[in-house]
C-alpha positions, 0 to 999 in steps of 0.5 A, a space after each residue: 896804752 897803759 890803761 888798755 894793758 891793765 884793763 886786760 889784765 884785769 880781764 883775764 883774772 876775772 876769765 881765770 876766776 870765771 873758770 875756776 868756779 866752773 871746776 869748782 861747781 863742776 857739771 850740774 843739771 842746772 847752770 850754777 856756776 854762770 849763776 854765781 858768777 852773774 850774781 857776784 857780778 852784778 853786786 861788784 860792779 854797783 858796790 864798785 861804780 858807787 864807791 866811784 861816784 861817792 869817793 873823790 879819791 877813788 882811782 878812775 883807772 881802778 874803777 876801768 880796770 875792775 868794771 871793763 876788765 876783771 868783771 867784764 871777764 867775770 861774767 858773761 851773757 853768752 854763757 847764760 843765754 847758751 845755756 839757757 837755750 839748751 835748757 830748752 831745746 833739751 825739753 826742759 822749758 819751765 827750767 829755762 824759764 827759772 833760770 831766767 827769772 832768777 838770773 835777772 831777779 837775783 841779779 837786780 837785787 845783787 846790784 841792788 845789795 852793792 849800791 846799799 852797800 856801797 853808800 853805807 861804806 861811803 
């Protein structure tokens, strides 16, 4: 139960964060904010597995509590898809089609950044 408890803690620090950026960003013709937060994400959570996998000592409860909870609530899906179906449905179909390339381009080569990072650290 003390994991379940920490893991949604950790959560709602990732939604207040995830909101935080979107007052930050404020409105825009284009979804940056769900952008930096997927990106940011994609980094953390492969510089945080990797560290897992090549730190005997890292805390398997640090690695829950940081991956499920605080960047599970980071990020989001159903924010990127809503918004890119907007794009669309609003006539704006190259730019949702961008907006996908680069989510899933810019992301990949976040995780990507994590690992490289996360094995120099290691």
């Amino acid at each position: 139960m003390g994991r379940f408890l920490v893991v949604c803690g950790a959560g709602a620090v990732g939604c207040g964060l995830r909101y935080l950026v979107n007052l930050w960003v404020g409105q825009r013709p284009f979804p940056f904010a769900t952008l930096i937060v997927n990106l940011a994400g994609s980094f953390l959570i492969a510089l945080v597995v990797e560290l897992a996998l090549r730190i005997a000592a890292f805390p398997p409860s640090l690695k829950v509590a940081l991956t499920a909870g605080f960047l599970g609530g980071l990020t989001t899906y159903s924010a990127f898809n809503h918004e890119t179906l907007a794009m669309m449905l609003d006539g704006h179909v190259v730019r949702g089609f961008g907006y996908v390339a680069l989510m899933l381009v810019g992301c990949a080569a976040a995780g990507l950044l994590g690992v490289v990072l996360a094995r120099a650290l290691a």
